[in-house]
Structures are given as C-alpha cells and as structure tokens.
Backbone as a chain_set.jsonl record, in Angstrom:
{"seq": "XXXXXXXXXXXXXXXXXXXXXXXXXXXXXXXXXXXXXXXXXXXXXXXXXXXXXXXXXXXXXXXXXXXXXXXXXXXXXXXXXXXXXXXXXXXXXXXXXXXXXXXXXXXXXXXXXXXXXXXXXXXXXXXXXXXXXXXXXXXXXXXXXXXXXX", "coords": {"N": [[100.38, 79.703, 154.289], [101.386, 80.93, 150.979], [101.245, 83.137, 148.714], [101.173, 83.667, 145.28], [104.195, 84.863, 143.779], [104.956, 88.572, 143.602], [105.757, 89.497, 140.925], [104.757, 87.455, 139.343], [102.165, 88.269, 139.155], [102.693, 90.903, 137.925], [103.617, 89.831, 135.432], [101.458, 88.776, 134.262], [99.462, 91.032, 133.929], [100.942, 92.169, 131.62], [101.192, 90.747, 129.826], [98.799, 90.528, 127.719], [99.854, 92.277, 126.466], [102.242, 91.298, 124.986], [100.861, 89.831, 122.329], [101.155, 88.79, 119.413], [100.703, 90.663, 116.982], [98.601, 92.01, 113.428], [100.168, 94.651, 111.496], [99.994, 97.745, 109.689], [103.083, 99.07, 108.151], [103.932, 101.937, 106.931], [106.21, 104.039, 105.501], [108.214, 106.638, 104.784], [111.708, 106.704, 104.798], [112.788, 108.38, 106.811], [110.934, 108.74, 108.848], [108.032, 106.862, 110.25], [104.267, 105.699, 109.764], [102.043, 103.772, 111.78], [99.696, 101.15, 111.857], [97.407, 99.566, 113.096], [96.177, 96.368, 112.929], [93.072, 95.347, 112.759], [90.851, 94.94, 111.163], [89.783, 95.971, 107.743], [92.018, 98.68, 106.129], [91.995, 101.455, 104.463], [93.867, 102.776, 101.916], [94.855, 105.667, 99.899], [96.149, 106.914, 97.725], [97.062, 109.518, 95.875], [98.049, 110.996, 93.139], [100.104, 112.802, 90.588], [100.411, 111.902, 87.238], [104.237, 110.76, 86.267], [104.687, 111.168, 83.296], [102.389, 111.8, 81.576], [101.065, 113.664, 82.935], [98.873, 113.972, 84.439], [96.073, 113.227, 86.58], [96.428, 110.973, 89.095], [95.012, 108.369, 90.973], [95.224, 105.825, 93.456], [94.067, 102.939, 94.933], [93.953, 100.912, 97.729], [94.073, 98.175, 100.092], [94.212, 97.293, 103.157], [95.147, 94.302, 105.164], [95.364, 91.578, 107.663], [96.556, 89.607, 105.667], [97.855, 90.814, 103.824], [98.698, 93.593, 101.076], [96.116, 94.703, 98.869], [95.351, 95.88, 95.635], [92.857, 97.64, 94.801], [91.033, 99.688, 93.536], [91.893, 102.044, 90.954], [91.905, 105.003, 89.608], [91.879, 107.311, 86.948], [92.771, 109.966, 84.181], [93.321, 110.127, 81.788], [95.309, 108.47, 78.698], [97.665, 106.439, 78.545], [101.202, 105.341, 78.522], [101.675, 103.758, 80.552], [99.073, 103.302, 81.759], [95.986, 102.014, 82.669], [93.563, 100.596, 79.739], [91.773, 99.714, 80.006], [88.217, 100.514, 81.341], [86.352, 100.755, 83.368], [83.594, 102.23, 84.325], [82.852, 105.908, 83.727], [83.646, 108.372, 86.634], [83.187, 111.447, 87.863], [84.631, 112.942, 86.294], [87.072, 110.946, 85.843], [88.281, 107.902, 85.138], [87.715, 104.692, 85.832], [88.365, 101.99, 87.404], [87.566, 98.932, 88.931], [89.37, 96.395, 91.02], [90.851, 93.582, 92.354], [93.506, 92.731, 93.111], [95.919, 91.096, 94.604], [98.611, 91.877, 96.605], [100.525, 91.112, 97.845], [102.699, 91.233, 101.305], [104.261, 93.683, 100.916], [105.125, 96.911, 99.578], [106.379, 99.035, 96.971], [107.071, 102.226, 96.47], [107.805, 105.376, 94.377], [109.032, 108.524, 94.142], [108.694, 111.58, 92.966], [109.391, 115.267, 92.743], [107.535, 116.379, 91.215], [105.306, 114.848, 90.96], [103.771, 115.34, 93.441], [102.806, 114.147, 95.258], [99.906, 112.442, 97.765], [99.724, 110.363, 100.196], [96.849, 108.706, 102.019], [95.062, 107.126, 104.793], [92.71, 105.854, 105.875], [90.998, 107.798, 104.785], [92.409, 110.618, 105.906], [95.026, 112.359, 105.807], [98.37, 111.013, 105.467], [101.273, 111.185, 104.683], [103.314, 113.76, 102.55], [104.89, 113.546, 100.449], [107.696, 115.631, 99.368], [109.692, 116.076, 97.909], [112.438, 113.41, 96.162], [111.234, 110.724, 97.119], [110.985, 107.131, 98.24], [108.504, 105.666, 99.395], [107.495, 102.849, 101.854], [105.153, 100.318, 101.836], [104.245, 97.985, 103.892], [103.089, 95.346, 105.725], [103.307, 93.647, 108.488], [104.293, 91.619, 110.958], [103.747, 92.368, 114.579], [104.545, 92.465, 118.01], [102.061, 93.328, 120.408], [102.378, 95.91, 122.148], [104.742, 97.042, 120.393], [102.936, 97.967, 118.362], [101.6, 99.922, 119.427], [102.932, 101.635, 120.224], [103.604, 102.627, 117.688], [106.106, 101.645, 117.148], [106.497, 99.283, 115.504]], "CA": [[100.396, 79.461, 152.881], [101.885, 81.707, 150.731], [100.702, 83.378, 147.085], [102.203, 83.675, 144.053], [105.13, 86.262, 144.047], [103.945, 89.499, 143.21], [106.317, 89.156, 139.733], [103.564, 86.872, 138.508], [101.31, 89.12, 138.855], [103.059, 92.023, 136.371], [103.753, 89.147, 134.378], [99.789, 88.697, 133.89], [99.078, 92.45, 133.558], [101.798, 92.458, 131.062], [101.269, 88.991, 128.925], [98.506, 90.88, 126.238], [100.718, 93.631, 125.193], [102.92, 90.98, 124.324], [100.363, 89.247, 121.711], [101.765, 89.161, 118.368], [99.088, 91.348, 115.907], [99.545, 92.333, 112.338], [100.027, 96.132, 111.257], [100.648, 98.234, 108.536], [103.917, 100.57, 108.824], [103.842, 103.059, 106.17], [107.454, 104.648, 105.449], [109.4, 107.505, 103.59], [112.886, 106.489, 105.203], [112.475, 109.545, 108.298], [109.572, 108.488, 109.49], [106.754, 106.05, 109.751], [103.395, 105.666, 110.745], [101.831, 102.478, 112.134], [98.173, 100.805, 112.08], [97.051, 97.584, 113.781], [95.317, 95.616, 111.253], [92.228, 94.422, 113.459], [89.913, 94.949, 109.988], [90.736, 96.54, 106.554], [92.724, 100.265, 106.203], [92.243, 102.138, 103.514], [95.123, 103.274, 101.511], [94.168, 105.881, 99.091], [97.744, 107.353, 96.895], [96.803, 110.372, 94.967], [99.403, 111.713, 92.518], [100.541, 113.189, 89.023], [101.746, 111.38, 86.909], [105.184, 111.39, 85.434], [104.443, 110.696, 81.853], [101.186, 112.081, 81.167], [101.047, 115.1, 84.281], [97.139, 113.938, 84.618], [96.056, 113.011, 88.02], [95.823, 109.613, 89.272], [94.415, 108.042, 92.655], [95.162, 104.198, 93.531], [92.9, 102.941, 96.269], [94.427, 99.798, 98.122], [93.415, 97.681, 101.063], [95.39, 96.097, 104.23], [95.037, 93.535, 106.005], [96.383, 90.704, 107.92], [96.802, 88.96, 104.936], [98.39, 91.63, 102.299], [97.963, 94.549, 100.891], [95.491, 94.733, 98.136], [95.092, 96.631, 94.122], [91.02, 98.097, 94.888], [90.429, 100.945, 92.683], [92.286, 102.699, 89.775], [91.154, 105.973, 89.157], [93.032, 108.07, 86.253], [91.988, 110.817, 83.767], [94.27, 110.203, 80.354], [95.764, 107.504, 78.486], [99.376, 106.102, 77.64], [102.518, 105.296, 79.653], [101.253, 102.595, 81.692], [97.983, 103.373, 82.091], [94.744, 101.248, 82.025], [92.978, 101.07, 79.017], [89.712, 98.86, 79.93], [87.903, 101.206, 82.03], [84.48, 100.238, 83.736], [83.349, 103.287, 84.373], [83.462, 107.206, 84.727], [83.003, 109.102, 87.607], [83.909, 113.217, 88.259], [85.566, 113.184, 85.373], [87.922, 109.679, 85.936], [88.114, 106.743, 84.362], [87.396, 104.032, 87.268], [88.48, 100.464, 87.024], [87.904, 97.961, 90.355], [89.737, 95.409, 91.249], [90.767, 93.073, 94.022], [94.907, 92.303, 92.941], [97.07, 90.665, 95.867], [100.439, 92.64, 95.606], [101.623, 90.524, 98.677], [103.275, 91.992, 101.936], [105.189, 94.537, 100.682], [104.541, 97.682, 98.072], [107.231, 100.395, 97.222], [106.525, 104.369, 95.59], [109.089, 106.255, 94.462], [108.311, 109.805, 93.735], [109.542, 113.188, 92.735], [108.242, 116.525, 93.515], [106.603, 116.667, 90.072], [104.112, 113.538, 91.563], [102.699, 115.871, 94.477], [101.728, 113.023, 95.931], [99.382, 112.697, 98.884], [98.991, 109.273, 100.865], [96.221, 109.154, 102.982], [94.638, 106.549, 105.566], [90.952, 106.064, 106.225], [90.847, 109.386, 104.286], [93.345, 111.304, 106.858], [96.312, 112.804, 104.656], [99.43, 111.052, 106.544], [102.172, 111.312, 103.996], [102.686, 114.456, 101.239], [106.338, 114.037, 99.617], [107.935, 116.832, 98.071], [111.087, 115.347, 97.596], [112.494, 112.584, 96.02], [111.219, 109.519, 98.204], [110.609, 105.991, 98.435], [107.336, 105.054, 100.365], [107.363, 101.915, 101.466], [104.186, 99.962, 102.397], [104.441, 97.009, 104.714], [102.07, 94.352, 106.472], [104.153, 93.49, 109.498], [103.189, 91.269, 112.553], [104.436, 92.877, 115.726], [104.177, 92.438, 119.344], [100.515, 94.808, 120.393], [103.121, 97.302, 122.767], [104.946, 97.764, 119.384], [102.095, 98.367, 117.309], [100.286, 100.759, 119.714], [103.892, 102.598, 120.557], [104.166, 102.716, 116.646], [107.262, 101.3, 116.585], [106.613, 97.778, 114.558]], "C": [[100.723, 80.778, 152.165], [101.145, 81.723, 149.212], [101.503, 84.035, 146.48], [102.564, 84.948, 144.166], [104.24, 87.406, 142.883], [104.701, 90.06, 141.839], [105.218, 88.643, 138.632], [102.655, 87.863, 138.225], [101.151, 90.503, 137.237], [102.695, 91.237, 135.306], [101.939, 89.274, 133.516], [99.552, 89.64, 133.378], [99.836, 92.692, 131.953], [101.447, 91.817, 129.507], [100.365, 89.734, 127.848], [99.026, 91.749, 125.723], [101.802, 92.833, 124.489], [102.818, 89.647, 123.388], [100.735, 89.394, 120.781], [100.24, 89.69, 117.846], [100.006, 91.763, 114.488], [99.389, 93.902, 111.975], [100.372, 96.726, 109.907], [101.537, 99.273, 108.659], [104.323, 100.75, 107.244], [105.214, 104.15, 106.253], [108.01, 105.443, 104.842], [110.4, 107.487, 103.98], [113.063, 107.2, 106.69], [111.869, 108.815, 109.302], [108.49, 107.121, 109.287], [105.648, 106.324, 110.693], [102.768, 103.66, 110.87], [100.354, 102.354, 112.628], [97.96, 99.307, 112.161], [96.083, 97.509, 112.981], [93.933, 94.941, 112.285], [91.109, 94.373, 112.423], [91.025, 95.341, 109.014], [91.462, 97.711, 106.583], [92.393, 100.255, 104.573], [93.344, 102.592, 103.155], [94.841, 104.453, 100.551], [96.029, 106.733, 98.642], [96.907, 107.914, 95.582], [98.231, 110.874, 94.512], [99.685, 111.995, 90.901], [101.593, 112.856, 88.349], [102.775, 111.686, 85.817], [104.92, 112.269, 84.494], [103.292, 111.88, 81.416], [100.911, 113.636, 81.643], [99.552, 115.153, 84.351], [97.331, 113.262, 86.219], [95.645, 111.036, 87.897], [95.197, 109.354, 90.649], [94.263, 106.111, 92.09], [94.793, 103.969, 94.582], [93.738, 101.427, 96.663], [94.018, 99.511, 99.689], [94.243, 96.858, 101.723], [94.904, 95.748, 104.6], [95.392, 92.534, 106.608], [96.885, 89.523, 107.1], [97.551, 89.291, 103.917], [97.648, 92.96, 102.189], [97.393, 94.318, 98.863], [94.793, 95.926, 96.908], [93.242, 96.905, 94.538], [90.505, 98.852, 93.758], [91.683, 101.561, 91.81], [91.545, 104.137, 89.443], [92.23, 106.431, 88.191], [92.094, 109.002, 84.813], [92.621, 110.789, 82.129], [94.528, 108.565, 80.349], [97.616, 107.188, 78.232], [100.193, 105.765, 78.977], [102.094, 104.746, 80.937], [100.325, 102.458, 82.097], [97.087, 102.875, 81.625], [94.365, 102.072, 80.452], [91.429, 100.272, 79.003], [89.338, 99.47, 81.184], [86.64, 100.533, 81.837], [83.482, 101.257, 83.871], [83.641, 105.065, 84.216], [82.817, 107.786, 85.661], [83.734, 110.633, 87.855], [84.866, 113.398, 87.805], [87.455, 112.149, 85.287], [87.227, 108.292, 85.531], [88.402, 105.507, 85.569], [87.471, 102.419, 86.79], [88.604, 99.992, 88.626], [88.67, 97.117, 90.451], [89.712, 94.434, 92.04], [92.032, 92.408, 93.506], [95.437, 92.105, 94.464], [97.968, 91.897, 95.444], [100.79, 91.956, 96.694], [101.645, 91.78, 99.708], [103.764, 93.33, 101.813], [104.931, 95.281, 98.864], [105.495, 98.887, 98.299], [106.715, 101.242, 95.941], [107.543, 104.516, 95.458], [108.42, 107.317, 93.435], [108.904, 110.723, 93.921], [108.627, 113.641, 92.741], [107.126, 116.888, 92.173], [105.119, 115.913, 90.533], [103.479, 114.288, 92.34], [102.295, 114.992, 95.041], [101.306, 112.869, 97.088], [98.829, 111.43, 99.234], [98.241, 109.808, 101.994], [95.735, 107.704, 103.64], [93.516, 106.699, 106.289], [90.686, 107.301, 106.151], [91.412, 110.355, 104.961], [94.97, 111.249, 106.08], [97.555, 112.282, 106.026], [100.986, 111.35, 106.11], [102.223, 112.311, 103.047], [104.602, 114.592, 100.621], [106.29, 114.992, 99.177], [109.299, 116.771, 97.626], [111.416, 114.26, 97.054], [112.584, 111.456, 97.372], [110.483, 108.43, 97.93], [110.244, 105.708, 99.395], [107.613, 103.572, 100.051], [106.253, 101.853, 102.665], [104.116, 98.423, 102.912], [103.169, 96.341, 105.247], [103.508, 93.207, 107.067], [103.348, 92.35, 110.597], [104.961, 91.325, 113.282], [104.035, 92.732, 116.726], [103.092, 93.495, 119.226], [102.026, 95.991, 121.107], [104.316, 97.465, 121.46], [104.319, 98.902, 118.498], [101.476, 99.662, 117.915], [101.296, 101.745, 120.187], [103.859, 103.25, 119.118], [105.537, 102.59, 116.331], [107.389, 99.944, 115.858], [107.562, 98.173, 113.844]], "O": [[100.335, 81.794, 152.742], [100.633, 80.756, 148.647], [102.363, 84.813, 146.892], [101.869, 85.916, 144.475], [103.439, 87.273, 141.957], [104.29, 91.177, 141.527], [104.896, 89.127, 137.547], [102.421, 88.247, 137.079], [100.383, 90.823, 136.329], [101.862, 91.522, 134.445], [101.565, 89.78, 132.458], [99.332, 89.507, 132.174], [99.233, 93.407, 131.153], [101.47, 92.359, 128.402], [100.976, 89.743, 126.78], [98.776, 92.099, 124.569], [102.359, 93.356, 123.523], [103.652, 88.746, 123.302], [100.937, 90.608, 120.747], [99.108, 89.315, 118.15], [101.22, 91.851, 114.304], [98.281, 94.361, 112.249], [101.044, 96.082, 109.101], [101.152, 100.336, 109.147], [104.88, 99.915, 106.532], [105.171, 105.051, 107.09], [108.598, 104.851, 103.937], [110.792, 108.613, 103.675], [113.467, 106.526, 107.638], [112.308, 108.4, 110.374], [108.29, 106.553, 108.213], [105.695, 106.844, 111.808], [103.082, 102.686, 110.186], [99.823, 103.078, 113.469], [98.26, 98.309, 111.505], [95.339, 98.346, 112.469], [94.067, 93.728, 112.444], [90.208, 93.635, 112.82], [92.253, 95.266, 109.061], [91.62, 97.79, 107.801], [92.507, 99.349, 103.746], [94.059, 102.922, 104.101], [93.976, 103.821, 99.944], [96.87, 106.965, 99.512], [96.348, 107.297, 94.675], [99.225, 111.091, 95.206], [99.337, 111.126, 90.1], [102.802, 113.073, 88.419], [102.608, 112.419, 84.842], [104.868, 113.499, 84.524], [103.72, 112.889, 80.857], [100.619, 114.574, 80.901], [98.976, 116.241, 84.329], [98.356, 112.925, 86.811], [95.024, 110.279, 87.151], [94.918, 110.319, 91.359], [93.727, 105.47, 91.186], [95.119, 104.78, 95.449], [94.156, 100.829, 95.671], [93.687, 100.43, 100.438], [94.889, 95.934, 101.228], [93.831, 96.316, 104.802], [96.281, 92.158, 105.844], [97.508, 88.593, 107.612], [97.966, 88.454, 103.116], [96.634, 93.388, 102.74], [98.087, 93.924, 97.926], [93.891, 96.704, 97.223], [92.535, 95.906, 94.41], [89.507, 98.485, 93.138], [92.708, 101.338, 92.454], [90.426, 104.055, 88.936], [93.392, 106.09, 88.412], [90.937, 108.698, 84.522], [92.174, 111.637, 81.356], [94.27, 107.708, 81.195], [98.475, 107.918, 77.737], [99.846, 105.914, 80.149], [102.174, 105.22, 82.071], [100.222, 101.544, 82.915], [96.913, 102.949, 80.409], [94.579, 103.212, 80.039], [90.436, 100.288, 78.275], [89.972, 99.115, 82.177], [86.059, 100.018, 80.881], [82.38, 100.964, 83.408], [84.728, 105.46, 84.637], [81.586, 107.816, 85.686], [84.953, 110.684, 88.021], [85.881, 113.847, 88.338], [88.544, 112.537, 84.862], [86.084, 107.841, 85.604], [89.479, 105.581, 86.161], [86.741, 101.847, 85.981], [89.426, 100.453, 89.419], [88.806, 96.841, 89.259], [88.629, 94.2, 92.578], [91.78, 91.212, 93.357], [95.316, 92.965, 95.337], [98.03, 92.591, 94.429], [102.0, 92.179, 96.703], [101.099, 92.866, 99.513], [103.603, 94.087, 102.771], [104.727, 94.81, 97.745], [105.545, 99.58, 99.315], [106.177, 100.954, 94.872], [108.397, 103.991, 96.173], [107.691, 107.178, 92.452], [109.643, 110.884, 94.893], [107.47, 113.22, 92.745], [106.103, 117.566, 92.27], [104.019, 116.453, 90.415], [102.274, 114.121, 92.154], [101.127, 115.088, 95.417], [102.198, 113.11, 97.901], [97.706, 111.137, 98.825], [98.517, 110.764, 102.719], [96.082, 106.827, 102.85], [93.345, 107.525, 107.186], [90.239, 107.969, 107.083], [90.844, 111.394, 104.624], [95.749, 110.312, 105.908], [97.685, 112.832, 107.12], [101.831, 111.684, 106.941], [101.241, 112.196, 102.314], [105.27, 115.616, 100.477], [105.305, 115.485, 98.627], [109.814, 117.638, 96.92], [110.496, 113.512, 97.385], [113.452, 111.311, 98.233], [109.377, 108.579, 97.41], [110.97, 105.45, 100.355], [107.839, 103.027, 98.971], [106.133, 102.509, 103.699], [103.869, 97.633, 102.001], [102.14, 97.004, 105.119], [104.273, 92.433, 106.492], [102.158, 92.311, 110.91], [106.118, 90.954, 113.081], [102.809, 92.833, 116.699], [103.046, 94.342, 118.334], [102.535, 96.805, 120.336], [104.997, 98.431, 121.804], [104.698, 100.0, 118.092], [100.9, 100.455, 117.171], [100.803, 102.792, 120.608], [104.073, 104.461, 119.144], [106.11, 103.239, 115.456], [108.536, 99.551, 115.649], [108.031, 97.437, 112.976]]}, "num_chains": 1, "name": "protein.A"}
C-alpha cells in the first residue's frame, strides 16, 4: 500500500500561508509598509498645517472592515478646521469620533506639513517632500502580508 505522494504533503505545510487575511499597506509611491489586520492599528498623522502653520494630529483606526476618523486633535481655528471641540488637553482642542472613511484614505503633503505618520506609536513615515500617502485596507494572501508585499 502506498501513501500519499510526498507533493501532498508540501501542499499541507503550504495551504495556511495561502489564507486570504486583511492588511493595511501604507504608501508614499517608493515604498510601503504592511500590517496584518488580526485587531485594530493605530494610525496616528501628525502635521502642520497649510493654512493656519498650527499643529495638528489625526488619530485613525484599521481594521478588517475600514479605516476609521478617531480623534482630531488641533490647536487654532479656520481653514477647515473643527469648530465644536469636546475638550482640551496639553494645550489642543480634542474632538472624538468614530467616522467610516471606507477602504481607502489619501495625504498629500509638502515639506511645510512636516508630517510624521506613525503606527502603534512607531514613527514609520516622515515626508519631506511633496508626497501622496496613501492608506489602504487590502485582503492579501498571509505569505504576502507577512513578506510585506500585499
């Protein structure tokens, strides 16, 4: 009697890397980085803005469903900026939320912005150039997601 060719076998070893999962890939056109969504991610996008040249910080949340509006922080008024604030804290004006934005969220930023994305508080992005971040919720094979290539 004979047992199953030893093909099957890889196949087996093989079969959960090629589970679909969902991720978030994080882009400035160069480069990306890539995070398997098995809970939430933090997003946190600090930056100065245009208009105003006061600091802002937008807090947002992934997951296999979207990425999600959390927090508002900002220190001035005008040029697009909240004006029903819930709080302050360390000298910012703090509004919560919980906004869908859907799949897909694009930045575009000049070197005036400074801007510094970060990920579960770990700085992964710091433009200093004109660039368009884009923010994604992807589902990718797992040996994508864990190569970082989704």
């Amino acid at each position: 009697m004979r047992g199953p060719p030893p093909l099957f076998f890889v196949f087996l070893l093989l079969a959960p890397f090629l589970v679909p999962t969902h991720a978030l890939v994080i882009s400035d056109g160069h480069s990306s980085r890539v995070y398997p969504l098995v809970g939430d991610v933090m997003v946190e996008i600090d930056y100065i803005h245009s208009v105003e040249r006061s600091e802002i910080r937008e807090v947002l949340e992934a997951n296999s469903s979207g990425l999600y509006a959390k927090e508002m922080w900002w220190k001035d008024f005008g040029a697009g900026l909240p004006e029903d604030i819930q709080y302050m804290e360390d000298g910012f004006y703090v509004k919560k939320t919980n906004i869908p934005l859907g799949r897909s969220l694009d930045f575009w930023f000049i070197p005036l912005n400074k801007a510094e994305i970060k990920v579960n508080g770990e700085t992964v992005f710091a433009p200093r150039e004109e660039t368009l971040m884009r923010f994604r919720v992807k589902r990718c094979i797992l040996v994508e997601t864990l190569l970082g290539r989704c």
